[in-house]
N, C-alpha and C positions, 0 to 999 in steps of 0.2 A: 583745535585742529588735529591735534595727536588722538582724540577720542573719533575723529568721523574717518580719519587714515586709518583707525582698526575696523572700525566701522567697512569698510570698502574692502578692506583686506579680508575681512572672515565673510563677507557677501560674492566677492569674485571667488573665493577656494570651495565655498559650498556651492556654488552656480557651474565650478569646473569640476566638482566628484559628480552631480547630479548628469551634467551632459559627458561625461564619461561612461557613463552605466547603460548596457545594452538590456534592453527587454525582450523576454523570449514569452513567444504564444505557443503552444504543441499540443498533441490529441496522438494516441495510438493506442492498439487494441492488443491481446496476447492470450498467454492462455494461465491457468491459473490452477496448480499442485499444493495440496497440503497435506503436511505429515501429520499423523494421529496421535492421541492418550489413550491408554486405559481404563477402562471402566470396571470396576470388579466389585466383588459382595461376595459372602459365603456360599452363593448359590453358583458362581460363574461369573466369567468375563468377557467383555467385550471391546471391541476396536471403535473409538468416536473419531469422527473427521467432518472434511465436507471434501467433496467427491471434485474431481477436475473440470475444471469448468470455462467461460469465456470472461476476460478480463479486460477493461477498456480504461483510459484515463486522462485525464486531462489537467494541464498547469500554467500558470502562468509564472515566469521565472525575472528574475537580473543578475546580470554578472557584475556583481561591485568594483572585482578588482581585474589584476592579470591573468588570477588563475581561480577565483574566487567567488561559487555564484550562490546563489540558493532559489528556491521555488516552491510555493503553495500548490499541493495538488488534491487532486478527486478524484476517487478510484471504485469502477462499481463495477463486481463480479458476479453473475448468473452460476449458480452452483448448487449443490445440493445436500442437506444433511445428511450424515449416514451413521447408521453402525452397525456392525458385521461381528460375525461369532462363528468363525468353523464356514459352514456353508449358506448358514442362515443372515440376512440380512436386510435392514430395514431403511429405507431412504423418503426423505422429506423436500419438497423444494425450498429451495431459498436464497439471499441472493446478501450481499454485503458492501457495506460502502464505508468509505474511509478518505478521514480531510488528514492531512498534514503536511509537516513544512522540512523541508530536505536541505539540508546545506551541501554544493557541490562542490570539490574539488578537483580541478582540469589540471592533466598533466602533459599539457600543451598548452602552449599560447593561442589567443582569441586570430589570432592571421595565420593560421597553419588551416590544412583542409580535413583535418584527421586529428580529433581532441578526446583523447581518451578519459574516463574523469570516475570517481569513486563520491557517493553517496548518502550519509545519513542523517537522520531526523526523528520527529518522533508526532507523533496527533492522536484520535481518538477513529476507532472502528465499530461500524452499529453489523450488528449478526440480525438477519431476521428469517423467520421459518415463513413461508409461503404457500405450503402442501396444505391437501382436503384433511382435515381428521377426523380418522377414523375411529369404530369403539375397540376395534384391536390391535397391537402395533407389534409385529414381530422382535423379540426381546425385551420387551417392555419391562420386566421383571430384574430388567439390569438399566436400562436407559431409556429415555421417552423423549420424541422426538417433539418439537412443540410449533404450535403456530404465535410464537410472540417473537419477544426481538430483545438484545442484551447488549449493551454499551461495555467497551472496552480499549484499555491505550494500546496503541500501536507506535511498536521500536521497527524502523525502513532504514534499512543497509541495500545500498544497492552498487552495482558499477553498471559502463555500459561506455560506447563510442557514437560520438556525432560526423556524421560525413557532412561537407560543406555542397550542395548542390546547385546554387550560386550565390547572389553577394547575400540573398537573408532568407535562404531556406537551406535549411538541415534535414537528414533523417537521422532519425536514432534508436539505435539497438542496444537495448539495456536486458537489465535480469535484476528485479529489486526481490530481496528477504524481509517477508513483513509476519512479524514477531508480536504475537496476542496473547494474552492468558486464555486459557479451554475455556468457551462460552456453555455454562453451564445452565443458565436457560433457555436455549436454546434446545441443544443436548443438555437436558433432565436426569440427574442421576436420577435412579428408583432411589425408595427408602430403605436407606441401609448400603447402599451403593458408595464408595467413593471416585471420585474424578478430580483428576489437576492437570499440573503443569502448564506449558504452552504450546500453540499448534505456531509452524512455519508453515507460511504462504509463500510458495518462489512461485513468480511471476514473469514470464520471459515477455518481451514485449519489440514490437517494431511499433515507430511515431513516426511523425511530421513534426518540424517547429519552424516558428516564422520570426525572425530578431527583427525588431524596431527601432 
């Protein structure tokens, strides 16, 4: 008897965290800024990036707790290679996508109309070049812009605010920082060239979301 009493006991408290948990659906679009590395060799140096661009995304979330959510998302930005020297400068298309999982933190209660909330997480970002190539690439002597594609993790810090526009649609206005190491096949050092560090992607964004 005492065995099926716990029995019921840990079947009703996990039946009551499950139907306690809100599910969030959302999609919004923004625009997408990245700050650049250096690229240098004995001969000269250049500025590597990728160029400002249109940035879209989509997730599915839940709020576990009171103040406590997280969410899967998918993020793909139309953007372009670049790298610039002085006046001269060489650009590629290309375009970038990235899975990862964000743990939120709401600094308001899920029944307030106005939930401010801060962001982070972490997943993997694929870089891919899209441009024609060509036999000569402006600076190429320092960097080479490429038509492949280069796998790398990505650290998302973000904040942002949810307006409540009735009982289970939101809009939301965030600003997430996504943190990659310099995609170096993509942007090609030359030989003899070094490149590092990391580029930031700030990504300002307006959504939709729909709780279930």
């Amino acid at each position: 008897m005492k065995q099926i009493t716990r029995i019921l006991f840990w079947t009703a408290l996990c039946a009551s965290a499950a139907m306690a948990q809100r599910w969030e659906v959302g999609a919004g679009v923004g625009g997408t800024f990245y700050t650049s590395q250096t690229i240098s060799n004995p001969l000269g140096s250049a500025s590597g990036t990728l160029s400002p661009g249109i940035a879209a995304s989509a997730w599915l979330g839940n709020n576990s707790g009171h103040m406590l959510g997280g969410e899967l998302r998918y993020d793909y930005e139309n953007t372009n290679l670049k790298v610039s020297s002085g006046s001269t400068n060489a650009t590629f298309g290309a375009n970038t996508q990235a899975f990862h999982y964000d743990f939120l933190m709401h600094l308001a209660p899920q029944d307030l109309p106005v939930r401010p909330y801060v962001a982070v997480g972490g997943g993997v970002k694929f870089f891919r070049g899209t441009g024609p190539e060509t036999e000569a690439q402006p600076l190429s002597n320092i960097a080479l812009l490429t038509k492949t594609s280069d796998i790398k993790p990505v650290i998302s810090v973000g904040a942002g605010v949810k307006f409540a526009l009735g009982h289970s649609v939101q809009l939301r206005l965030e600003v997430h920082d996504y943190l990659s190491p310099f995609p170096t096949k993509v942007i090609a050092p030359a030989l003899g060239s070094k490149a590092g560090g990391w580029l930031q992607d700030f990504v300002p964004m307006a959504a939709l979301a729909f709780t279930l």
